[in-house]
C-alpha positions, 0 to 999 in steps of 0.5 A: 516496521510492520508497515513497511513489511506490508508495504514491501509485500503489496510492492510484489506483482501478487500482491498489487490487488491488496493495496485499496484493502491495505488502505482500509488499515489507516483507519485503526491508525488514526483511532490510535493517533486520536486516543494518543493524543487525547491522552496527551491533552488529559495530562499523559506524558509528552513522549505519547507525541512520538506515538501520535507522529508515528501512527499518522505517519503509518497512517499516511504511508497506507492511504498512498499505497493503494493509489499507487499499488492501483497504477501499478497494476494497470501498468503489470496488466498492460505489460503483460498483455503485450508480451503475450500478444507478442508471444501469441504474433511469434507463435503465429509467424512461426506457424507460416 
């Protein structure tokens, strides 16, 4: 759940920029996952596989945002530019 809550901000226009940072949060993730599992393979109880399962799978969910949060941006950017040069061709029509 924490996840998809940062998910759900960095999905906002503000918060675009910190999708490559957000990525950097697979790595603890993965340490988890690791410890898990060599708990598990030191005799530990087979229910630590769910927490393996789902620390890769948070793992996985914040190394894709930052490729997309990334698009997604360049794609707000460009958006943005081109309202504001038609606002700018508007005001200039305007003015004539």
């Amino acid at each position: 759940m924490p996840t998809n809550r940062l998910l759900d901000a960095i999905r906002t226009r503000r918060g675009l920029k910190w999708g490559i940072p957000a990525m950097l949060l697979a790595i603890p993730y993965l340490l988890a996952a690791a410890v898990f599992r060599d708990a598990i393979e030191g005799g530990g109880p087979a229910c630590l596989n769910l927490l393996v399962l789902l620390c890769i799978w948070n793992a996985v969910k914040l190394t894709i945002v930052g490729p997309v949060s990334a698009v997604l941006l360049i794609h707000a950017r460009a958006t943005e530019r081109v309202e504001r040069r038609r606002g700018e061709a508007s005001e200039a029509f305007r003015a004539a």
